[in-house]
C-alpha positions in Angstrom: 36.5 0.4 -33.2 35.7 -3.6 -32.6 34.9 -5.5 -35.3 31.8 -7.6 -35.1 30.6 -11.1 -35.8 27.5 -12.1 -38.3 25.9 -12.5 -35.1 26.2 -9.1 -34.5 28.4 -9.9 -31.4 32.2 -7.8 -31.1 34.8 -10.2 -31.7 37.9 -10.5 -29.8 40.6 -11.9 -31.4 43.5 -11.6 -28.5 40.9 -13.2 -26.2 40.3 -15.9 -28.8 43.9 -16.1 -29.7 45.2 -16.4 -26.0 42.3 -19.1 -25.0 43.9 -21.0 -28.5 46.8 -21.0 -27.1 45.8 -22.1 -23.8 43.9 -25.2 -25.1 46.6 -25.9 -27.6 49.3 -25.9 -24.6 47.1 -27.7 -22.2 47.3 -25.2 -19.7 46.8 -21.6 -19.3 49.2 -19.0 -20.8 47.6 -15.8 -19.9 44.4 -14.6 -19.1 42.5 -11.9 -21.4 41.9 -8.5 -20.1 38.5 -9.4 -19.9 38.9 -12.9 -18.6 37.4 -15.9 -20.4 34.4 -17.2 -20.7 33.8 -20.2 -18.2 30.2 -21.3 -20.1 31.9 -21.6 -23.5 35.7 -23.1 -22.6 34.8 -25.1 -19.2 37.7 -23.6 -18.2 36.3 -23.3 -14.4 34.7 -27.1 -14.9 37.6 -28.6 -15.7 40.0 -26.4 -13.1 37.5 -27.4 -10.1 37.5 -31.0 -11.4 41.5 -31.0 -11.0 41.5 -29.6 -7.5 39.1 -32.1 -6.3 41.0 -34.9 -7.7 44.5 -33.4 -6.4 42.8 -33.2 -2.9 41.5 -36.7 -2.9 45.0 -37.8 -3.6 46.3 -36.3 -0.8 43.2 -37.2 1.5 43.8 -40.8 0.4 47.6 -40.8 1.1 46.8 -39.3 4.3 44.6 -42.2 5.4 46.9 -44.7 4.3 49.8 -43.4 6.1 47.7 -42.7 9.4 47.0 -46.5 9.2 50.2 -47.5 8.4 51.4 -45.9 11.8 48.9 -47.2 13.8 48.5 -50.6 13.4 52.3 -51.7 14.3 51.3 -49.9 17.5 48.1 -51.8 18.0 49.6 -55.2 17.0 52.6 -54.4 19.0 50.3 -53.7 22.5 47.9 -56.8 21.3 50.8 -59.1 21.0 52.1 -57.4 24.8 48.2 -58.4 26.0 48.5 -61.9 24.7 52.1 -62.7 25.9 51.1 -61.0 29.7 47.9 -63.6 29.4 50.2 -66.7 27.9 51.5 -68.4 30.6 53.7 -71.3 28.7 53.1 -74.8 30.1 55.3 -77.9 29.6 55.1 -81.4 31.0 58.2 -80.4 32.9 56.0 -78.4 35.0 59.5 -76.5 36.2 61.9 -79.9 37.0 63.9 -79.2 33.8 62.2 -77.6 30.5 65.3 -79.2 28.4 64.1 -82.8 29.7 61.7 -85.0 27.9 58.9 -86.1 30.4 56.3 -88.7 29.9 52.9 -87.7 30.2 51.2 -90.3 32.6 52.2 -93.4 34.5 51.4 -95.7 31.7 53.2 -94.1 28.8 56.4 -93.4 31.3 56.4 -97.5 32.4 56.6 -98.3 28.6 59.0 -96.1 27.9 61.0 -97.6 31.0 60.2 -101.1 29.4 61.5 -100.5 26.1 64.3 -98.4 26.3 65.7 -100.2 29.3 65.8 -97.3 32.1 64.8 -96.9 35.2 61.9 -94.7 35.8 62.2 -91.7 38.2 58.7 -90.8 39.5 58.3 -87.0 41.5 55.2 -86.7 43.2 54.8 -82.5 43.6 52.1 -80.1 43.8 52.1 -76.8 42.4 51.1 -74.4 46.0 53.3 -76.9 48.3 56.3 -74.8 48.9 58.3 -77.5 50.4 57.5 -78.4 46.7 58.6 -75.7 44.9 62.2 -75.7 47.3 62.9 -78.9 45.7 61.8 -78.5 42.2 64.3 -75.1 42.1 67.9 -77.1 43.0 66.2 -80.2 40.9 66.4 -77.6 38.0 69.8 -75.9 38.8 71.6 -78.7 39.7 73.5 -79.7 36.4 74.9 -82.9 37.7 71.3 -84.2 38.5 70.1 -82.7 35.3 72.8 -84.2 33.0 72.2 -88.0 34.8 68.3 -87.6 34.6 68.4 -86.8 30.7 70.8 -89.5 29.9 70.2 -92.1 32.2 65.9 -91.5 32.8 62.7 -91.9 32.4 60.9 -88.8 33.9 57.8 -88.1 35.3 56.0 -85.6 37.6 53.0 -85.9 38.7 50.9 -83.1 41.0 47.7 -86.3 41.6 48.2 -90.0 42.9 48.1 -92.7 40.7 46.5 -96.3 41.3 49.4 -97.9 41.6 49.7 -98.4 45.4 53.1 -99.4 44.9 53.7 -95.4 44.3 52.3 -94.8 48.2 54.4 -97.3 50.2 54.1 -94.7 53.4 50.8 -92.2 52.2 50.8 -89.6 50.2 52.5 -86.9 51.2 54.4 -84.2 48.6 57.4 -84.3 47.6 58.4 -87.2 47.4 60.6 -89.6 44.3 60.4 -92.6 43.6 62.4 -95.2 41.5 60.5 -97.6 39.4 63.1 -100.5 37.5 62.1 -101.9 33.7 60.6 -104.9 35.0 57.8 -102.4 36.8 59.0 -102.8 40.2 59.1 -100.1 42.0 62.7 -99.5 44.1 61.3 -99.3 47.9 64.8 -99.7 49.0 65.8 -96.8 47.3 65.3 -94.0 50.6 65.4 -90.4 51.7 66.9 -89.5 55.2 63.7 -89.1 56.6 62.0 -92.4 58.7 58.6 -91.0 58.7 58.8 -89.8 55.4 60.8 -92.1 53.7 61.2 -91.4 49.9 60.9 -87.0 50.9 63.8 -85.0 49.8 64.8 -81.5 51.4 66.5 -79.0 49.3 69.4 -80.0 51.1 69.5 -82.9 50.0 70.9 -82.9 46.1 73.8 -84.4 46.7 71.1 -87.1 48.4 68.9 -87.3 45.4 71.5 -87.6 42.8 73.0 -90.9 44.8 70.2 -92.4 44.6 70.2 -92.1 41.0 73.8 -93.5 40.6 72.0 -96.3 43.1 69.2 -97.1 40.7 71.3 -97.5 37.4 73.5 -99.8 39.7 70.6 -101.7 40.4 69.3 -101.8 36.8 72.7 -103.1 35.3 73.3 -106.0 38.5 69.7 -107.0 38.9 68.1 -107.4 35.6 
């Protein structure tokens, strides 16, 4: 026979012993044949509260590895995009990317002027293919690149400039000219070519790089 409470209520005191020693542990040792009562321990509250919290955790780690993963992939195809679309554009417009050009006439006689060198002037444009020919052995050939990095003053131009000096037989493409520090610009300084005097061929390096030996002689007898 059960005891019972002043309340009139039966008492249980394994129940109430094993809930004790649940809450005193901080977890659950064993349930009570009859279970516990969820109203009076918030045993149910508190368990539900846990769970949610556990699977939050796990939602949140989820996330943060899902965007962890996909944004290298989304910088890596952006960064593809923008280097397809990049197209990388140097005064050297192809005639030597290693070689310091000047940017217009003006800025290329000064430099001439105050560094004492002659000025080497290649008028190009960038659809002429006749243009393009040249521009490839002007870039390959070391000898000429060596010479025009030591020696010049460089400058390329795909447009005429006012100097009429610069169009001594029209304007045709290619064609180099050599310009001394005292501005004058080396008309006797020729191509093979009679009715394009100052055009060179892709054939003609060996040409081309003459004419710059030609020019510093000029500059060192002359001036």
């Amino acid at each position: 026979m059960r005891e019972r409470n002043k309340d009139g209520e039966e008492a249980d005191p394994a129940g109430a012993q094993v809930y004790k020693s649940w809450a005193g542990a901080g977890g659950l040792a064993q349930l009570p044949p009859g279970g516990l009562d969820l109203h009076k321990g918030h045993f149910g509250t508190v368990r539900l509260e846990e769970m949610a919290k556990a699977l939050l955790s796990v939602l949140l780690v989820l996330v943060a590895a899902s965007c962890s993963l996909a944004k290298p992939e989304k910088t890596a195809v952006k960064k593809e995009k923008e280097k397809e679309k990049r197209v990388p554009q140097t005064l050297s417009r192809g005639w030597g990317d290693q070689l310091i050009w000047a940017q217009t006439y003006e800025e290329a006689l000064f430099w001439s002027r105050s560094r004492n060198k002659p000025l080497m002037v290649i008028f190009h444009l960038e659809d002429c293919p006749h243009s393009l020919a040249l521009r490839k052995v002007f870039a390959e050939d070391k000898a000429i690149q060596k010479l025009a990095d030591e020696e010049f003053i460089l400058l390329n131009l795909v447009y005429d400039t006012v100097d009429k000096n610069l169009t001594p037989d029209g304007q045709y493409v290619p064609r180099i000219l050599f310009v001394d520090p005292s501005m004058t610009v080396r008309a006797d300084i020729t191509g093979r070519y009679a009715n394009r005097m100052y055009a060179y061929e892709p054939s003609d390096a060996k040409l081309l790089l003459s004419n710059m030996q030609k020019a510093m002689k000029f500059l060192k007898t002359e001036l």
